[in-house]
C-alpha distance (Angstrom), angle and dihedral (degrees) to the residues before:
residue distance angle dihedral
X1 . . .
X2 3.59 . .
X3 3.52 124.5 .
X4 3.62 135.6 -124.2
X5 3.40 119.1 -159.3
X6 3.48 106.2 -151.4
X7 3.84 93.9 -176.8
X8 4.15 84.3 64.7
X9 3.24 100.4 114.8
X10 3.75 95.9 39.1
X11 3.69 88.1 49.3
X12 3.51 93.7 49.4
X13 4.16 87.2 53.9
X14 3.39 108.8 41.6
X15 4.20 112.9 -3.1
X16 3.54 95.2 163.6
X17 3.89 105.3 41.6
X18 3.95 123.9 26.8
X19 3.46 120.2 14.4
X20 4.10 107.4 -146.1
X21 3.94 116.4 -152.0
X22 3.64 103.8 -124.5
X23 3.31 101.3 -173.6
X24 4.00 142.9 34.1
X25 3.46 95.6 -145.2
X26 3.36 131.7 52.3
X27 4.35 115.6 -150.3
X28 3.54 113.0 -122.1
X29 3.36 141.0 134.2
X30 3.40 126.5 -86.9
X31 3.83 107.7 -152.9
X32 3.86 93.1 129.7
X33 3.70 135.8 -6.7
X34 4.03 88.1 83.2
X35 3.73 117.9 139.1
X36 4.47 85.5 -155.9
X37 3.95 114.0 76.2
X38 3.38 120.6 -135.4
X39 3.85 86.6 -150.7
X40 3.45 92.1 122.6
X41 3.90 102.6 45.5
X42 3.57 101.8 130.6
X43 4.16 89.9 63.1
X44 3.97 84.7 56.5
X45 4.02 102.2 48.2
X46 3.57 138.4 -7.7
X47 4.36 135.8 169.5
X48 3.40 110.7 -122.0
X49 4.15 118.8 -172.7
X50 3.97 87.4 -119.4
X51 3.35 86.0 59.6
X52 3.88 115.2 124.6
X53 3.41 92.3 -136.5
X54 4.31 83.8 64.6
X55 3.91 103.4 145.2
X56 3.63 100.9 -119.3
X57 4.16 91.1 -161.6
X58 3.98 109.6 106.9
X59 3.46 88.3 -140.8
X60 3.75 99.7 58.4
X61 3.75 116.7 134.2
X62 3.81 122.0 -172.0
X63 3.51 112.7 -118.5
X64 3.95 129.8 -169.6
X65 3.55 120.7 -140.7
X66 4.26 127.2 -169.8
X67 3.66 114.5 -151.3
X68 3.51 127.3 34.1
X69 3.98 97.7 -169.8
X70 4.03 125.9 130.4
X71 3.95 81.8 -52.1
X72 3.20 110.5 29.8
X73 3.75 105.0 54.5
X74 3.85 90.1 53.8
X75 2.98 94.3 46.4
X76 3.62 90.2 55.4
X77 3.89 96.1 46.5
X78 3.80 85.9 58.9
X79 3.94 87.7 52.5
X80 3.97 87.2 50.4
X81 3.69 97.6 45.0
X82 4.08 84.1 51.7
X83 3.83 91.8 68.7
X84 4.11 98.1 -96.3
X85 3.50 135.8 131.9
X86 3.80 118.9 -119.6
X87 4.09 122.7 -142.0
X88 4.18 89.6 -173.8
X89 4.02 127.3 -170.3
X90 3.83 131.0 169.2
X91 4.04 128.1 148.8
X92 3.77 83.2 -118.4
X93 4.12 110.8 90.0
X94 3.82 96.3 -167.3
X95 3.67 84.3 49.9
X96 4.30 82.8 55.8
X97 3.29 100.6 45.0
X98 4.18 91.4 48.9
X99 3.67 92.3 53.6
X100 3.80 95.4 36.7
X101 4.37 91.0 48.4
X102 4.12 80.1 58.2
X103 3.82 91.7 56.3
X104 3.78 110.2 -86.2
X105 3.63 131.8 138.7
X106 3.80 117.4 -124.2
X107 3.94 123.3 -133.7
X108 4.25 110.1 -163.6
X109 3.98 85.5 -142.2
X110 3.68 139.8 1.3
X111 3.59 100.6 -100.3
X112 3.32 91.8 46.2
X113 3.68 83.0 56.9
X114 3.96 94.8 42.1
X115 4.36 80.6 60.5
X116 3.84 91.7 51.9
X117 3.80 108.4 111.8
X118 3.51 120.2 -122.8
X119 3.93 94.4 26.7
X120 3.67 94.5 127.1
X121 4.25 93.9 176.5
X122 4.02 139.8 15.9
X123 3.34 123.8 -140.0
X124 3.58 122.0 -167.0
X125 3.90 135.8 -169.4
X126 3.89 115.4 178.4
X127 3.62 139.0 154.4
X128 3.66 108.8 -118.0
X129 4.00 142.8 16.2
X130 4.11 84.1 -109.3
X131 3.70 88.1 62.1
X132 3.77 99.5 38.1
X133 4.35 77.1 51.9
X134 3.75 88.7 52.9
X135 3.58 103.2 41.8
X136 3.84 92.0 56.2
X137 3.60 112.4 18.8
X138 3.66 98.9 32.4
X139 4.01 127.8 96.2
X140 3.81 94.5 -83.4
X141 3.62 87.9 29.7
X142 3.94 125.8 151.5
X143 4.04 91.3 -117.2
X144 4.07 89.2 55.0
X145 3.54 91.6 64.7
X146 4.23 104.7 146.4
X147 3.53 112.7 -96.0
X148 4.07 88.9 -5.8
X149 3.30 140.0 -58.4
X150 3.57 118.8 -66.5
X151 4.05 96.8 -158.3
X152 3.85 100.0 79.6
X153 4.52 87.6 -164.5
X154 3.69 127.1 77.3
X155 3.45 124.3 -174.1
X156 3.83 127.9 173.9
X157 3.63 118.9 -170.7
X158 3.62 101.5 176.6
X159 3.79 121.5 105.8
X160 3.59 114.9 -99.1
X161 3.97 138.3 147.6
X162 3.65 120.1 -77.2
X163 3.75 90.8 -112.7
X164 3.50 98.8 56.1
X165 3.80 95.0 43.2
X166 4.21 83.9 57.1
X167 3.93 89.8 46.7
X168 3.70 95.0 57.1
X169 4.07 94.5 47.4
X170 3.57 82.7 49.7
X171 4.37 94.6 53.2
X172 3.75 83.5 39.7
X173 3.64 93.6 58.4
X174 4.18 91.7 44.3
X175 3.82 83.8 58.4
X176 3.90 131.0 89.0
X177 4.05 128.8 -127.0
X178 4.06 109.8 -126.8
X179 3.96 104.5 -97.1
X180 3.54 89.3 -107.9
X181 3.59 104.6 43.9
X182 4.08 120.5 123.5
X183 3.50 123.9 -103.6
X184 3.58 119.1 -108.7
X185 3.73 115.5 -155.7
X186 3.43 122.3 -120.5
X187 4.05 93.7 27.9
X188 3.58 146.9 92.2
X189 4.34 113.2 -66.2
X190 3.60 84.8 -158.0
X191 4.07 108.3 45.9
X192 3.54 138.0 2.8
X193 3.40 122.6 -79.0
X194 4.30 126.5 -130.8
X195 3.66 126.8 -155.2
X196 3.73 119.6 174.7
X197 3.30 115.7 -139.6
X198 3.55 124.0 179.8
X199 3.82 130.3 -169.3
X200 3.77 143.7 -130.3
X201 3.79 125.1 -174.5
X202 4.14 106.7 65.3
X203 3.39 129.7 -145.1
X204 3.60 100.1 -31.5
X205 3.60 88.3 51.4
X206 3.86 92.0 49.0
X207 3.26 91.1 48.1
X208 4.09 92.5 56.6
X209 3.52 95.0 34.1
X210 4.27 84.1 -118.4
X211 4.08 86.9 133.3
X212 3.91 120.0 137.6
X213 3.31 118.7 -137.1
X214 4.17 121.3 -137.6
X215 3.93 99.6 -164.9
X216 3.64 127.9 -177.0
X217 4.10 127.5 176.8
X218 3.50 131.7 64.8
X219 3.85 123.9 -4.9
X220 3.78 89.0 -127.2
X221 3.49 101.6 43.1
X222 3.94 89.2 48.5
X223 3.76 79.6 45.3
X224 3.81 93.4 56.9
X225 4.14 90.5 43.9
X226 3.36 102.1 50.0
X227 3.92 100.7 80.1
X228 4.40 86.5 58.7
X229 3.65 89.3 43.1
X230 4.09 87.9 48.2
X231 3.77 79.2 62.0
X232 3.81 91.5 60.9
X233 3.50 104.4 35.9
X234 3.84 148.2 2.0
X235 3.25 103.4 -126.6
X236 4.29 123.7 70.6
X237 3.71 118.0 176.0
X238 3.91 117.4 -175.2
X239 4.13 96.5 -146.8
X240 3.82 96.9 -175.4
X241 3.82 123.5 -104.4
X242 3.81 129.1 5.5
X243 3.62 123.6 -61.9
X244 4.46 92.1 23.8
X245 3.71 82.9 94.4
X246 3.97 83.2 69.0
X247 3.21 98.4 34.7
X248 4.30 82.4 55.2
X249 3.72 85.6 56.4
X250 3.59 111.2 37.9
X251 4.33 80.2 56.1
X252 3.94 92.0 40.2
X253 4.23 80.0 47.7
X254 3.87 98.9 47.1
X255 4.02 83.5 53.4
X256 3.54 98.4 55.0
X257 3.49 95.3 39.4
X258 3.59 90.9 58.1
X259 4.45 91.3 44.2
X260 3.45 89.6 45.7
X261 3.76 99.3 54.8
X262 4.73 88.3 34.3
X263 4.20 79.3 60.2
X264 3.26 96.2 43.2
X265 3.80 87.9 51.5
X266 3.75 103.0 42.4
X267 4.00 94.4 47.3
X268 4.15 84.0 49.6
X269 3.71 83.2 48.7
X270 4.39 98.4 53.3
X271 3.67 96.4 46.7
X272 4.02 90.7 56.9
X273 3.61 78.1 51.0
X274 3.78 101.3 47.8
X275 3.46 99.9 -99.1
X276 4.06 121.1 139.3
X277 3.83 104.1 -130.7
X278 3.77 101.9 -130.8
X279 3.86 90.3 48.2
X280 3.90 84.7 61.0
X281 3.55 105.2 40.0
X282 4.24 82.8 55.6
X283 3.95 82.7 53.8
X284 3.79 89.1 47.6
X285 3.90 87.0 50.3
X286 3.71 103.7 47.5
X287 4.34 88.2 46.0
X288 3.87 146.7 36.9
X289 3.83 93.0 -59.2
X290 3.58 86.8 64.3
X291 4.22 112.5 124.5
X292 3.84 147.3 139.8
X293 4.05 85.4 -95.3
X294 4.30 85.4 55.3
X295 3.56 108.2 38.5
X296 3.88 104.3 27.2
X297 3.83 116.6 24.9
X298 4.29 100.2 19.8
X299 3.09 104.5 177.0
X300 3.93 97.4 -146.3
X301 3.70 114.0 105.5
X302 4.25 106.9 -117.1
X303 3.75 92.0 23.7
X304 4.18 95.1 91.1
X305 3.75 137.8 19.0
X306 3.60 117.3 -131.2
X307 3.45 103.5 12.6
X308 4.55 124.3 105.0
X309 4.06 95.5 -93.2
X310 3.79 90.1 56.3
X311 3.98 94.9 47.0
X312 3.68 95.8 50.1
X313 3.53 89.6 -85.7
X314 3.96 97.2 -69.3
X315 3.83 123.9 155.7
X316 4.27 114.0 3.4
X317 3.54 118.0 104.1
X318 3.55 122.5 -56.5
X319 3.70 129.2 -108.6
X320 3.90 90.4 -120.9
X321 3.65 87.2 57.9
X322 3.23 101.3 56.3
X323 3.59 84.6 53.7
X324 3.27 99.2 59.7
X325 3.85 85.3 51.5
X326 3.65 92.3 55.8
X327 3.77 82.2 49.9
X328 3.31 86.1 61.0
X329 3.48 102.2 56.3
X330 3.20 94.7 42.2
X331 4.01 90.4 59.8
X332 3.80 96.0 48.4
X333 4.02 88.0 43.3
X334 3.85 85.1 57.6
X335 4.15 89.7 45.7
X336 3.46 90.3 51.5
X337 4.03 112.6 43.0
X338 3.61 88.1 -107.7
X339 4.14 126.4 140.8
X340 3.78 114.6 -148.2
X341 4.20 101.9 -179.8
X342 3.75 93.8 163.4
X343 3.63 93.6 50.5
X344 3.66 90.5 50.6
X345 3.74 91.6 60.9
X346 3.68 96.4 42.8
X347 3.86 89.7 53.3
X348 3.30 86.4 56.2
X349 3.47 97.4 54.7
X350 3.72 95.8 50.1
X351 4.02 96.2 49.1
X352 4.09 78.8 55.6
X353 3.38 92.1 56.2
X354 3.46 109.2 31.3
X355 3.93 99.8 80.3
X356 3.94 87.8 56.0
X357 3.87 93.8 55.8
């Protein structure tokens, strides 16, 4: 995920006094914390095969997909556009009825939709390990699906701790497959099969299915979810057994973290000094400065087109996300022996500026 610093513009101004809220929303996504049910989501939307929105590929599959925040619903509209059905289901009902108006079919929880036949993979994208817990262990979890679960593939792409990515392979592999559900090559005959597989490349790269893949589990089953995850990104990197694909993020997370808030800084830093901010972010970009937080995502407003700072900061990934993240890294740096200064500071930047965003 990218980030959006949605104290950019404050940072920019005055990074070392007041911090300005720029924004009266912060972006997040919605998967639960909803006061509206979505009990009743087959009554609001449903796929049927008359549908004109019928893939007309022979080798369509339909694919469910949990959480259709800033991520998640692009990355479903590239899964749509690719020929596939959608089973959808998120907490949020707006959320619902957006993906259901484009021509998906709505599941009221996930194992309902881990029952549906013909769902031959889940993909999930949630905020936090105590969703990702929820959404597959819990009552109306994927992995209590009656009489099994008839897709045989798992894939999480949200960004979790190691641990908990290894925990859920382990309840997936204690479960059972419907009798009738299809083989997936490359997995487990006898019970589904997880792979976590956490993304890089934000909204933008949601949007134009540019994401990179960090996958972890076995080779097969990464084998067997690389061609959906093609449809959602360019980029597939096989990171070894379950749970590295986390540990790739949380580390590729700390980093940008830690970038994000240094550009933040230094483009605060030249306009005290006189400095116009696009002229320096070109210097940044053309020497050692240069970095994903400088010449993709800059989080000055006027600098980029198309990115959060230059859309008053909507969609991106929140500020108390990436907090979370540094959390994160801060937790496995702690199981590990490791020492993470810099990411220390930043977290404490973001928890300062979260409440204002």
């Amino acid at each position: 995920m990218m980030l959006v610093l949605r104290w950019g513009v404050s940072a920019r101004l005055t990074w070392l006094s007041t911090v300005n809220m720029l924004s009266q929303q912060a972006a997040q996504l919605t998967l639960h914390g909803t006061s509206r049910s979505i009990s009743n989501s087959r009554s609001i939307c449903s796929f049927s095969s008359s549908s004109s929105s019928k893939s007309t590929r022979e080798d369509a599959r339909k694919i469910g997909f949990i959480g259709l925040g800033n991520m998640g619903s692009r990355m479903v509209a590239n899964l749509r556009q690719s020929g596939h059905q959608l089973v959808v289901h998120d907490q949020s009902i707006s959320a619902m009825e957006a993906a259901c108006k484009d021509g998906a079919e709505a599941a009221s929880s996930p194992a309902q939709m881990a029952a549906t036949e013909g769902v031959d993979v889940i993909i999930t994208m949630l905020p936090s390990p105590q969703h990702v817990r929820e959404v597959y262990c819990g009552r109306n979890g994927i992995l209590k699906a009656e009489g099994g679960l008839r897709p045989a593939l798992l894939m999480d792409s949200s960004t979790i701790d190691p641990a908990t990515a290894r925990e859920m392979e382990a309840a997936a592999a204690a479960s059972s497959l419907h009798k009738d559900a299809r083989p997936c090559s490359g997995c487990s005959a006898a019970h589904p099969t997880l792979v976590d597989a956490p993304v890089s490349g934000g909204t933008t790269g949601a949007s134009k299915a540019t994401l990179t893949f960090m996958c972890g589990g076995e080779k097969g089953a990464i084998a067997a979810a690389e061609p959906y995850l093609k449809l959602m990104g360019k980029t597939v990197i096989n990171c070894g057994q379950c749970g590295n694909g986390q540990a790739a993020k949380v580390c590729n997370n700390l980093v940008l973290g830690v970038s994000m808030a240094a550009v933040a800084e230094g483009l605060a830093l030249g306009e005290r000094l006189g400095l116009d901010p696009k002229l320096l972010s070109d210097i940044f970009n053309s020497s050692s400065a240069r970095c994903w937080s400088s010449d993709s995502y800059n989080p000055c407003p006027g600098i980029m087109e198309g990115v959060p700072a230059s859309k008053n900061y909507e969609g991106g990934f929140a500020c108390k996300l990436m907090h979370k993240d540094l959390g994160l890294a801060s937790a496995a740096a702690q199981h590990c022996g490791a020492q993470i200064p810099m990411g220390a500071e930043a977290a404490k930047l973001y928890k300062t500026v979260t409440p204002l965003c």
